[in-house]
C-alpha positions as CSV (number, residue, x, y, z in Angstrom):
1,X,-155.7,-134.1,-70.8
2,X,-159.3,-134.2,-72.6
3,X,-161.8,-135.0,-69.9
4,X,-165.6,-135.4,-70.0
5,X,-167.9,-133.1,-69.3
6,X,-169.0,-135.3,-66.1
7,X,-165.3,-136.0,-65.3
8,X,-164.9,-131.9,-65.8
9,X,-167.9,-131.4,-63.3
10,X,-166.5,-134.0,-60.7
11,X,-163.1,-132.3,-60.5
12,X,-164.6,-128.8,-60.1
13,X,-166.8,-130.1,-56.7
14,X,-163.7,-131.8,-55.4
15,X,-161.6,-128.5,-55.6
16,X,-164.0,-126.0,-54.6
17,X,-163.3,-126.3,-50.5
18,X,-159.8,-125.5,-51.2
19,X,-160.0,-122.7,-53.3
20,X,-162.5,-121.2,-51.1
21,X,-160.2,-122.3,-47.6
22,X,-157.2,-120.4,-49.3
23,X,-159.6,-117.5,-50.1
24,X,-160.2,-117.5,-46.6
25,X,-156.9,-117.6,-45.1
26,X,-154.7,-115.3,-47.5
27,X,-156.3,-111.8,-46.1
28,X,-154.8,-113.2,-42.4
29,X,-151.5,-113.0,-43.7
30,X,-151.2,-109.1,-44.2
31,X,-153.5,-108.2,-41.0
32,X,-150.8,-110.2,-38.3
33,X,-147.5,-108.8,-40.6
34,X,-149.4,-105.2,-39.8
35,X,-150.0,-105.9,-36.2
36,X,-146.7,-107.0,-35.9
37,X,-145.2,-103.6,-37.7
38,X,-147.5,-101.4,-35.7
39,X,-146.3,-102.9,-32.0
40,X,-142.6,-102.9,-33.3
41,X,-143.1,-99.5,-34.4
42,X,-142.0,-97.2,-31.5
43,X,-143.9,-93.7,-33.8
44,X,-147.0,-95.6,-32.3
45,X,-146.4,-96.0,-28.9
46,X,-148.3,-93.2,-26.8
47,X,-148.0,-89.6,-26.1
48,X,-146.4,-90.6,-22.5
49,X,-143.5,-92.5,-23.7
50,X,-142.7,-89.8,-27.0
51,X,-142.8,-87.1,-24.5
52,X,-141.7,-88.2,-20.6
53,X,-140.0,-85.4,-19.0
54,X,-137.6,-86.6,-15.7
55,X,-139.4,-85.2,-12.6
56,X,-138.0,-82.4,-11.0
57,X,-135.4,-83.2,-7.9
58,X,-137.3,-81.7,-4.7
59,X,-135.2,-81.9,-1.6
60,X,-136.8,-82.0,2.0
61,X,-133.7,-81.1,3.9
62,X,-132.2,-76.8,3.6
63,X,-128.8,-77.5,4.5
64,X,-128.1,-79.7,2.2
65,X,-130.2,-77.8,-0.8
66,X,-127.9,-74.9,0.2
67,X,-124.9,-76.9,0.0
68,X,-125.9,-78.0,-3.6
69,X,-127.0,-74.3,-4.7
70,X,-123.2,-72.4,-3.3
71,X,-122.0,-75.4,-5.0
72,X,-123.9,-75.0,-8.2
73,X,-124.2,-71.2,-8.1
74,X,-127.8,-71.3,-8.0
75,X,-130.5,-70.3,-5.4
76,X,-133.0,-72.0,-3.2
77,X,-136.2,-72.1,-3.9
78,X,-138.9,-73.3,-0.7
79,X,-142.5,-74.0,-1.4
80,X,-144.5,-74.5,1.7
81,X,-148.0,-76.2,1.1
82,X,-150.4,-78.8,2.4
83,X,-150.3,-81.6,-0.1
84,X,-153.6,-83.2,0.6
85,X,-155.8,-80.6,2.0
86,X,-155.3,-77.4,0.7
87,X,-156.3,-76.3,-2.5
88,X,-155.0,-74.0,-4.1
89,X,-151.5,-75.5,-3.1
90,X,-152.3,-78.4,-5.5
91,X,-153.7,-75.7,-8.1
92,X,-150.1,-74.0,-8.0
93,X,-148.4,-77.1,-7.8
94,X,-150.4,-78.6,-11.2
95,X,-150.1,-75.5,-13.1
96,X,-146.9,-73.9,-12.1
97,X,-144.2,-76.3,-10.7
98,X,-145.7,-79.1,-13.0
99,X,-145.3,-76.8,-15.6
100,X,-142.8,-77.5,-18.8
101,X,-141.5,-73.4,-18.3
102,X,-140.8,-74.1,-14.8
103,X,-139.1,-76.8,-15.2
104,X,-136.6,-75.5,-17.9
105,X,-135.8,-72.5,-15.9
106,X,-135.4,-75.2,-12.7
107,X,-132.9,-77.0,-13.8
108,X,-131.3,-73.8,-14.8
109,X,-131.0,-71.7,-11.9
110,X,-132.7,-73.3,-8.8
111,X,-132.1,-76.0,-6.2
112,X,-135.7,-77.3,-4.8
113,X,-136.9,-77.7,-1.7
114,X,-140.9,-78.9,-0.6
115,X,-142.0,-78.2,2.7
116,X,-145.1,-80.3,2.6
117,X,-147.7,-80.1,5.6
118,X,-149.8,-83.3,5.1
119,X,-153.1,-84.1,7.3
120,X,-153.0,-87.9,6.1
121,X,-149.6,-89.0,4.6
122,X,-147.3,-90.4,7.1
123,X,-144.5,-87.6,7.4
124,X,-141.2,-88.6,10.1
125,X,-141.4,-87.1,13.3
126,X,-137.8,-85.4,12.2
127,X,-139.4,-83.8,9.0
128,X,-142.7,-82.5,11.0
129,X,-140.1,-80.5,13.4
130,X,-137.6,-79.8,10.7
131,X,-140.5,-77.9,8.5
132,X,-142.4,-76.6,11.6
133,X,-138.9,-75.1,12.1
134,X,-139.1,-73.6,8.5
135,X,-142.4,-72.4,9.3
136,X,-141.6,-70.5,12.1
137,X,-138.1,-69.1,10.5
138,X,-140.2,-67.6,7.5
139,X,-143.2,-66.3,9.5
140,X,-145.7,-68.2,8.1
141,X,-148.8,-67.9,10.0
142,X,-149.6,-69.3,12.8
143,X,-153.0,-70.4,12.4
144,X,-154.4,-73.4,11.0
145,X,-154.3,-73.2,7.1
146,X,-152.3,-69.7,7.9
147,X,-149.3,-69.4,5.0
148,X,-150.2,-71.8,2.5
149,X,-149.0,-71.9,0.1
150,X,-145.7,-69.5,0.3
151,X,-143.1,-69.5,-1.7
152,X,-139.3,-68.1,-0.3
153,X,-136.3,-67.3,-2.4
154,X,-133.0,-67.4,-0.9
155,X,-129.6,-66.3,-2.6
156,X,-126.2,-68.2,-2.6
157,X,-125.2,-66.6,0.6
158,X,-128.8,-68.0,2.5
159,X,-130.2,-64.7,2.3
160,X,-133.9,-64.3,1.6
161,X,-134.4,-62.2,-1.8
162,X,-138.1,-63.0,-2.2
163,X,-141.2,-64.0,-0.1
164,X,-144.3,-64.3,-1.6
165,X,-148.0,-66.1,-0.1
166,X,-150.8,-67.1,-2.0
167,X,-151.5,-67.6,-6.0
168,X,-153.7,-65.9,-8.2
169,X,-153.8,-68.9,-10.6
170,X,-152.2,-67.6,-13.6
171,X,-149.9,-69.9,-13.7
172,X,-145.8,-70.5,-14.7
173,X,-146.6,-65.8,-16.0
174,X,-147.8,-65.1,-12.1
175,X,-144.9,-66.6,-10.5
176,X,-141.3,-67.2,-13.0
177,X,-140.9,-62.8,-13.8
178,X,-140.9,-62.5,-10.1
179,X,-138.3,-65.5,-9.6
180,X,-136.3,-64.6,-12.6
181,X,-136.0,-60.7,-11.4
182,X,-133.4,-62.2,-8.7
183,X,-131.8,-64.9,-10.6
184,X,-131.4,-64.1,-14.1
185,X,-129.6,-61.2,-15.6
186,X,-132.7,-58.7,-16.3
187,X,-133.3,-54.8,-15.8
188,X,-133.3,-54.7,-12.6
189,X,-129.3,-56.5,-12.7
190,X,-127.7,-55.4,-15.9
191,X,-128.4,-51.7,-15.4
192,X,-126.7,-51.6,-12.4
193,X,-125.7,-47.7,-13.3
194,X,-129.2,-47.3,-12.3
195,X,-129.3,-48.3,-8.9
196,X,-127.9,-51.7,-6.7
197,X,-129.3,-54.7,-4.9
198,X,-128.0,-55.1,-1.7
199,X,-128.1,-57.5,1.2
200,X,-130.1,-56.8,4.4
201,X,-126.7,-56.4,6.4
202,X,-125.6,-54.0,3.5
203,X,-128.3,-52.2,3.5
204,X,-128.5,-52.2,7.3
205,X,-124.5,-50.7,7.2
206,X,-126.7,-47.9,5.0
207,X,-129.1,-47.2,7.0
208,X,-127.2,-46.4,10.0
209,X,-126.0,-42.9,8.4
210,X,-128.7,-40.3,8.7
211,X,-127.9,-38.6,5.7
212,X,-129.2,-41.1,3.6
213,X,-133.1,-41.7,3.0
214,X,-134.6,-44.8,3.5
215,X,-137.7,-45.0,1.5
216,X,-140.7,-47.2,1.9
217,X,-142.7,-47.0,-0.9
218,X,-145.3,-49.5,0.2
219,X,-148.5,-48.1,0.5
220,X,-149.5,-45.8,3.7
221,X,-151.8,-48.8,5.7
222,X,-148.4,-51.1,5.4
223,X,-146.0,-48.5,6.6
224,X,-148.2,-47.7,9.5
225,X,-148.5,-51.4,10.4
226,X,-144.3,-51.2,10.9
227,X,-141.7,-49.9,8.8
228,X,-137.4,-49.4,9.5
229,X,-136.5,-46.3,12.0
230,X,-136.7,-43.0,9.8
231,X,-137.9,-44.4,6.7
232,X,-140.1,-41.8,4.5
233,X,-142.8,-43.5,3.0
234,X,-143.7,-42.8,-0.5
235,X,-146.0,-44.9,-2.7
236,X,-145.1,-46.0,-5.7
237,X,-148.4,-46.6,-7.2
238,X,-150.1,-43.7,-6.1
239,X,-150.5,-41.5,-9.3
240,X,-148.1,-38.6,-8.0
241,X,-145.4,-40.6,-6.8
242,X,-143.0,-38.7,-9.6
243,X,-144.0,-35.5,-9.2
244,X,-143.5,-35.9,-5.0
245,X,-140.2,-37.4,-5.9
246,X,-139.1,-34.8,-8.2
247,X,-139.1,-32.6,-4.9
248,X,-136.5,-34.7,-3.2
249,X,-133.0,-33.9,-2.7
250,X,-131.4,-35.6,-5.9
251,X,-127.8,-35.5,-4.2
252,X,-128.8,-37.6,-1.5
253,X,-128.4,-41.5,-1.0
254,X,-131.8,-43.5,-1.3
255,X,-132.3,-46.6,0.3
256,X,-135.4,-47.9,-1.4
257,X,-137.6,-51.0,-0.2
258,X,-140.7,-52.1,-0.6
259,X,-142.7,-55.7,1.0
260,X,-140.5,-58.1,-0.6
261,X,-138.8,-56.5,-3.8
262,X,-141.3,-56.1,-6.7
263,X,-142.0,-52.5,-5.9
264,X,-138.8,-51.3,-5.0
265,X,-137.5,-52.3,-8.3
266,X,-140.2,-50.0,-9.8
267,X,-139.3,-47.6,-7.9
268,X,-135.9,-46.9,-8.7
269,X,-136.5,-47.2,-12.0
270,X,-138.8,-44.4,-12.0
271,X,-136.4,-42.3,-9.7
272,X,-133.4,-43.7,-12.5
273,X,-135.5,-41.7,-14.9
274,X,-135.7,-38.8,-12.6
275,X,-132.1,-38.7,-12.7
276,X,-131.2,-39.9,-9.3
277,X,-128.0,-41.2,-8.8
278,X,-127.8,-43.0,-5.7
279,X,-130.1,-45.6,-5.5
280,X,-129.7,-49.2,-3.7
281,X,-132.5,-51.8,-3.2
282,X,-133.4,-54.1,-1.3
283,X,-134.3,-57.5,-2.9
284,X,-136.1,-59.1,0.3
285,X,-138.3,-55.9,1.2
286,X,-139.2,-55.5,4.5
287,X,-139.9,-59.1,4.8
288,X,-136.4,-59.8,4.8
289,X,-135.7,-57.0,6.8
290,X,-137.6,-58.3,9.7
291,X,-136.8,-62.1,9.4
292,X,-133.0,-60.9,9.7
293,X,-133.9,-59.5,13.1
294,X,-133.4,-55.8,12.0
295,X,-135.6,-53.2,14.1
296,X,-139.0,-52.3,13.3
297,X,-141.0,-49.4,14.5
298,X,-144.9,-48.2,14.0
């Protein structure tokens, strides 16, 4: 259709607005499609809901944690603490039993059990006696703050294999190699030519015949401060522990212990080494030894 210049110019005024209005409207289009991509999208969601671990299963009740670990053929781990006062009970708490490694090995080999000592959360008068029970079983100290926090490792049979207070804060490194040495087949269980874990009453049955040699190898200040009826003491850290043991009578039985099982373990290996070929240890140390009621003397 020929139009006038005039007509031309009239027609161009009249369709500016809407040319410019669809200008303005067409970049909305993409911008709501993307929001709507990026909140269907689960890749964007946060780090929290890519990543949300089930919380570990902490019991508050021991005979029923033991019932599940015979069942499960696992052990029983207790971790005594004051949730909202002590410090360095929330530090091991964050960084170990918060910790992805302790929660893999968890859910592998132990049945939980947290025996809290709160100053401001409400805590049944059952519970308070139930864990002041615990308290005194494990021989916790007394005194206010006394204890905390403590960690106790008992077997499928109930038997304490490990007792440990206090944390270094080096997290899940300071605390799983001493767990795992008692659950988990390791050097101190798979070379069992080298020497043999034994119960308290096992080792007790031991200890009754003279000929054999109980030996404390905890250092001289813990030995004096108690120790089992005729044990020799010998320390394992002292730089001539070998060369003292070397002039022991290899054809002899040795009933090795230690505090609570770390040393001991080092200890027969060295005396494995030595050739020594009668060698039984005892998990708990003397720890377990006197919580089982066995004699003491200084």
């Amino acid at each position: 259709m020929n139009m006038s210049p005039i007509t031309a110019f009239i027609f161009t005024i009249l369709l500016a607005p809407l040319s410019m209005a669809a200008q303005t409207q067409q970049p909305d289009l993409p911008a709501a499609a993307a929001v709507a991509r990026t909140s269907a999208d689960p890749q964007t969601a946060p780090a929290a809901r890519q990543s949300n671990p089930t919380p570990l299963n902490w019991l508050t009740d021991l005979p029923k944690a033991q019932a599940r670990a015979k069942a499960e053929a696992k052990s029983v781990l207790l971790f005594f603490h004051g949730s909202d006062w002590c410090p360095t009970c929330a530090e091991m708490q964050r960084q170990v039993f918060d910790s992805p490694e302790f929660a893999q090995y968890a859910r592998r080999a132990l049945v939980l059990v947290d025996v809290d000592f709160p100053e401001k959360q409400n805590q049944s008068d059952e519970l308070k006696r139930a864990n002041l029970a615990l308290k005194e079983r494990f021989n916790l100290g007394q005194e206010l703050g006394g204890g905390f926090p403590t960690i106790v490792l008992l077997n499928e049979t109930g038997a304490t294999v490990f007792q440990e207070t206090g944390y270094a804060g080096a997290g899940p490194a300071e605390v799983l190699p001493k767990l795992q040495r008692h659950t988990e087949p390791g050097p101190s269980t798979t070379d069992s030519a080298a020497f043999k874990n034994l119960g308290v009453d096992e080792f007790a049955q031991l200890a009754v015949d003279k000929a054999n040699v109980i030996l404390d190898v905890r250092t001289a200040k813990e030995f004096q401060a108690g120790h089992l009826p005729g044990a020799v003491n010998l320390d394992v850290n002292a730089p001539d522990f070998e060369a003292k043991a070397a002039s022991l009578d290899k054809t002899k039985t040795y009933l090795v212990h230690c505090a609570s099982g770390v040393r001991s373990v080092k200890a027969c290996k060295k005396l494995a080494r030595l050739d020594f070929p009668k060698l039984y240890n005892l998990p708990g140390g003397f720890k377990a030894w006197a919580q089982a009621g066995k004699p003491v003397e200084k």
